[in-house]
C-alpha positions as CSV (number, residue, x, y, z in Angstrom):
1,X,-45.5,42.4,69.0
2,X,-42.1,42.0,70.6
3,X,-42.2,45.0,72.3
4,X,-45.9,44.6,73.6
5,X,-44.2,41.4,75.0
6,X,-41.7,43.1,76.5
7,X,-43.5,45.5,78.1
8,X,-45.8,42.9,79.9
9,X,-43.1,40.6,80.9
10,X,-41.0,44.3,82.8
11,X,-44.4,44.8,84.1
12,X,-44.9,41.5,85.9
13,X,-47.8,40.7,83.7
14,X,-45.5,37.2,82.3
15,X,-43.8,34.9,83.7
16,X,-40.4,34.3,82.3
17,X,-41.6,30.7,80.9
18,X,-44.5,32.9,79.6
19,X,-42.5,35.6,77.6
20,X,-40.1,32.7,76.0
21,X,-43.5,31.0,75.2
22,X,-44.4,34.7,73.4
23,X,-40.7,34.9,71.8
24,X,-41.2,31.5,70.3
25,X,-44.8,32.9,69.2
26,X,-43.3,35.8,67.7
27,X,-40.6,33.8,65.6
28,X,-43.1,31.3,64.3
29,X,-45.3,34.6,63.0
30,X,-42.3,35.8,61.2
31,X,-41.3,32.7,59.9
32,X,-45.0,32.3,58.2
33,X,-45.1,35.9,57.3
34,X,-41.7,35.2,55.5
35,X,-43.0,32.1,53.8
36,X,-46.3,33.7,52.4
37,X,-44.0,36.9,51.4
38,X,-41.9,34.0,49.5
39,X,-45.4,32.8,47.8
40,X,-46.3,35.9,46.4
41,X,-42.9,36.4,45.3
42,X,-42.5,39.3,47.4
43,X,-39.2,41.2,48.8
44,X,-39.1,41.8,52.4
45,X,-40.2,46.1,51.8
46,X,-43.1,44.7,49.8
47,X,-44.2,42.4,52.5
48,X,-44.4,44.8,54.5
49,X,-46.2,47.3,52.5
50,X,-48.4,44.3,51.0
51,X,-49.3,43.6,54.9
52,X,-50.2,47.2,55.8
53,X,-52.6,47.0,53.0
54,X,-53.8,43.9,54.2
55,X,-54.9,45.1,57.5
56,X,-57.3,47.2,55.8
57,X,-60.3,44.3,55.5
58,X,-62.2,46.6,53.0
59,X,-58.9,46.7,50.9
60,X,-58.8,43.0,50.6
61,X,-62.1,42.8,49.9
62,X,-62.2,45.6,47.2
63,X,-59.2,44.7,45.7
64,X,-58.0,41.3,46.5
65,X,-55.0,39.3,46.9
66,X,-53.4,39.5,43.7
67,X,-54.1,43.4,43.0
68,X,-52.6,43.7,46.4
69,X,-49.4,42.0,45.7
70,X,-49.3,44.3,42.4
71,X,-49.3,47.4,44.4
72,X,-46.9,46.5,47.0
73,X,-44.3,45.4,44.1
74,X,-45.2,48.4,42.5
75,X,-44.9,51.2,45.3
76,X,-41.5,49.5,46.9
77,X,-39.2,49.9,44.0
């Protein structure tokens, strides 16, 4: 996300109130994404393995939350 933000703000594309705008975006998505990691009692790695799962719809779907969280504790020790 930061770098996509980046990119558009060298490229003329944002303004510089824009990309400060996006950077404040960006931190507020982080600071949730840390919060819900805290929730499921998650370390950062597993966050970020139990998001990569998460992107997959049919994985949530098939599987849900909590076998998700299971797997990503699981497969980041």
């Amino acid at each position: 996300m930061l770098e996509a933000a980046i990119k558009r703000y060298q490229n003329n594309l944002l303004t510089t109130a824009e990309i400060i705008q996006e950077l404040i975006n960006i931190a507020k998505q982080i600071k949730e994404a840390d919060k819900e990691g805290e929730k499921l009692g998650l370390t950062n790695d597993e966050v970020a393995f139990y998001n990569a799962l998460e992107i997959n719809d049919s994985a949530v779907n098939i599987l849900g939350d909590e076998t998700l969280r299971i797997i990503a504790k699981r497969n980041c020790r």
